[in-house]
C-alpha positions, 0 to 999 in steps of 0.5 A, spaced: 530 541 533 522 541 530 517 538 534 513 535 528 512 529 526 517 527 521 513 523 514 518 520 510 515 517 503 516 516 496 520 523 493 521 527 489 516 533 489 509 532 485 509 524 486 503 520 487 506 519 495 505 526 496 498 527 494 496 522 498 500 524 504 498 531 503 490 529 504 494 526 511 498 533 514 498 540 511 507 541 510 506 547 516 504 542 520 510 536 519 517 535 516 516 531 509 522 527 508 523 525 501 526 518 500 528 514 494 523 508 494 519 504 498 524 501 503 528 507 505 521 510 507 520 503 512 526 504 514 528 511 516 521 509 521 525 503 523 532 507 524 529 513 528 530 518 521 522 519 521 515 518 525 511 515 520 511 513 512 506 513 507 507 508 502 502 505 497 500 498 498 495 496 492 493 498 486 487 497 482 491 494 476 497 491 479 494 489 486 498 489 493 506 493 492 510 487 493 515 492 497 511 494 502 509 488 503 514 485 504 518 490 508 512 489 512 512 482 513 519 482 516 523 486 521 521 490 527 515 491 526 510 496 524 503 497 524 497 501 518 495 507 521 491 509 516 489 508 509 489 514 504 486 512 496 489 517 490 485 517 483 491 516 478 492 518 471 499 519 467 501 524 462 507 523 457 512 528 459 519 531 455 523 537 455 520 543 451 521 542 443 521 536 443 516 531 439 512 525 440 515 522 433 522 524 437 520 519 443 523 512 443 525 511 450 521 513 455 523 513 463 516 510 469 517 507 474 514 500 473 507 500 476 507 505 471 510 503 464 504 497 467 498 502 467 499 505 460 501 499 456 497 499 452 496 506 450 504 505 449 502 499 445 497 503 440 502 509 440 509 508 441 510 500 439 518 501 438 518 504 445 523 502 450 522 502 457 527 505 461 526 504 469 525 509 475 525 510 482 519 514 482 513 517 478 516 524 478 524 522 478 525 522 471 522 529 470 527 532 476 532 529 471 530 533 465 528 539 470 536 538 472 538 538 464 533 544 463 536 549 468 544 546 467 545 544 460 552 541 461 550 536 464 550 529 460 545 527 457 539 523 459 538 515 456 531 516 455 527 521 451 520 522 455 517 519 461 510 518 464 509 522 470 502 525 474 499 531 471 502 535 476 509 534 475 509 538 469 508 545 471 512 543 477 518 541 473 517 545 466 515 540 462 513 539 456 505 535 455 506 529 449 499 526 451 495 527 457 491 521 461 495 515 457 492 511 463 489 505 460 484 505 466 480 511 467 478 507 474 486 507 476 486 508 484 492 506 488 492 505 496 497 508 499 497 507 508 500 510 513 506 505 517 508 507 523 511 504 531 505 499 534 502 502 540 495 502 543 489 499 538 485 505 537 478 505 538 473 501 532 469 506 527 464 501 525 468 501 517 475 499 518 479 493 516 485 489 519 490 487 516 495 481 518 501 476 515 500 469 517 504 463 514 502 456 513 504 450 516 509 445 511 507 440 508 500 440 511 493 437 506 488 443 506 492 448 511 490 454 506 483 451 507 484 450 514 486 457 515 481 461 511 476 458 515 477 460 521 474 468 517 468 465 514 466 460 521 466 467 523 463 471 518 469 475 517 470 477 510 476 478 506 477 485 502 485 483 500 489 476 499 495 475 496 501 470 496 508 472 498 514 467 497 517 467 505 525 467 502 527 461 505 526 454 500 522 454 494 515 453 494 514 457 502 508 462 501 506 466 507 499 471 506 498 477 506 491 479 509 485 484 508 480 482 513 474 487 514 472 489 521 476 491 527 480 487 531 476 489 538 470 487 534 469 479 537 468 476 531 475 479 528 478 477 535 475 470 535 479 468 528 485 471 529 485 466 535 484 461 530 489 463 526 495 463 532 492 456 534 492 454 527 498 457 524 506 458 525 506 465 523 501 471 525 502 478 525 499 483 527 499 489 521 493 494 524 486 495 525 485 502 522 479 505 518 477 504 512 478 510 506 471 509 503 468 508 510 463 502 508 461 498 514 462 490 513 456 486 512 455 482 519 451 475 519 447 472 523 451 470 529 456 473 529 455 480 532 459 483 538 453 481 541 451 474 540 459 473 541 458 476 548 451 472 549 455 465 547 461 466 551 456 467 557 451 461 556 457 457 556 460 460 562 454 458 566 454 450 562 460 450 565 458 452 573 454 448 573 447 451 572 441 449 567 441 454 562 
């Protein structure tokens, strides 16, 4: 049995996933275990199958990947570990010999078909999308047909892939950089089992799930200030639909700091009096390593110095 740690992530061979797990551990020093969707990566961590997932979590484009997200607002709970950022571009795909006049359906997965629509718009307008599990599932397809033509044909002429995949899957080159964004990054994160909070690194972020009281005026205000009391700033805030009655959203949360940090520390106290729900999703550095902006009153330091004069209030002594 290796003693590796065991990476599940988003597969096959050549997507996005990878990229962004190979800037984490090199193949020699982990057992990668490839998996269909964003589910069952979070999930073989649940079930023992592997150590950590690396999955993507917001894009610049789409903004947060609804199903991690949610796989991680409900369940046993998991925590980030480590957040890695991949620059994206696309290339439109086929099997040798075939033409971009031959391509009337095209198979990508959503994020995908989304990022490039308006280049697919100008140059394919009649073009149907066909949906895939992942960026590079539809040219393992059409690698399969190449090396056994007996298989049966593929419902779909073309696919949209990193430009990676097609040396890695023998294809064929249609149109490259079809993005429509030349700025595209996608986020991607390291999920693993909670454990003791590593230390801050000064540029980190914290993320949590938090619900909202029922029918409460002003909960959503209410909950927000408990951040900006404490000069916490939000990166990332998103509504998710709680699954139980219409109309219940809980939030998915990007804070900036560490929850060692006392002002971070401080609002998430707030959060626990003021809110039914709060998880805990993990304190980890930031990609990009920006520092927060701290404000007057609400350093570590000032924090320290508030707690101790009203400590010293409360014995009795004249400060």
């Amino acid at each position: 049995m290796s003693d590796r740690p065991r990476y599940a992530y988003l597969g096959p061979a050549g997507t996005f996933t990878e990229e962004a797990l190979l800037q984490v551990v090199r193949p020699d020093e982990a057992v990668l275990l490839p998996q269909t969707d964003v589910g069952s990566a979070i999930g073989a961590v649940r079930a023992g199958a592997a150590d950590f997932a690396v999955v993507a979590i917001e894009s610049t484009v789409e903004g947060g990947v609804t199903a991690t997200l949610d796989a991680l607002a409900t369940g046993e709970p998991l925590v980030v570990l480590r957040e890695i950022l991949v620059p994206v571009q696309f290339t439109l795909a086929a099997a040798p010999g075939r033409q971009l006049a031959d391509v009337h359906r095209i198979s990508a997965h959503p994020h995908a078909w989304v990022q490039c629509r308006h280049w697919l718009a100008e140059h394919l307008p009649h073009a149907v999308h066909v949906p895939a599990t992942s960026n590079t599932a539809p040219a393992a397809l059409i690698a399969e047909r190449l090396t056994d033509p007996s298989l049966p044909p593929l419902a779909f002429d073309a696919a949209l892939v990193p430009p990676a995949a097609v040396p890695t899957y023998g294809l064929a080159a249609l149109a490259d950089e079809v993005a429509d964004n030349d700025a595209l990054v996608t986020r991607f994160v390291v999920v693993g089992h909670p454990g003791e909070v590593p230390a801050p690194t000064g540029a980190d972020k914290t993320s949590l799930v938090v619900h909202l009281p029922d029918n409460e005026a002003g909960a959503l205000l209410a909950m927000l200030e408990q951040f900006a009391v404490r000069g916490v700033n939000l990166s990332r805030i998103e509504s998710r639909p709680i699954g139980d009655a219409l109309g219940r959203y809980s939030f998915s949360i990007d804070a900036e700091g560490h929850i060692l940090d006392e002002r971070v520390g401080e609002a998430i106290m707030g959060l626990r009096r003021r809110c039914p729900y709060v998880r805990f999703l993990g304190s980890y550095p930031r990609a990009d390593a920006l520092p927060p902006t701290v404000h007057a009153g609400t350093s570590d330091a000032e924090f320290v110095d508030a707690r101790t004069w009203l400590r010293a209030l409360r014995a009795g002594q004249a400060t």
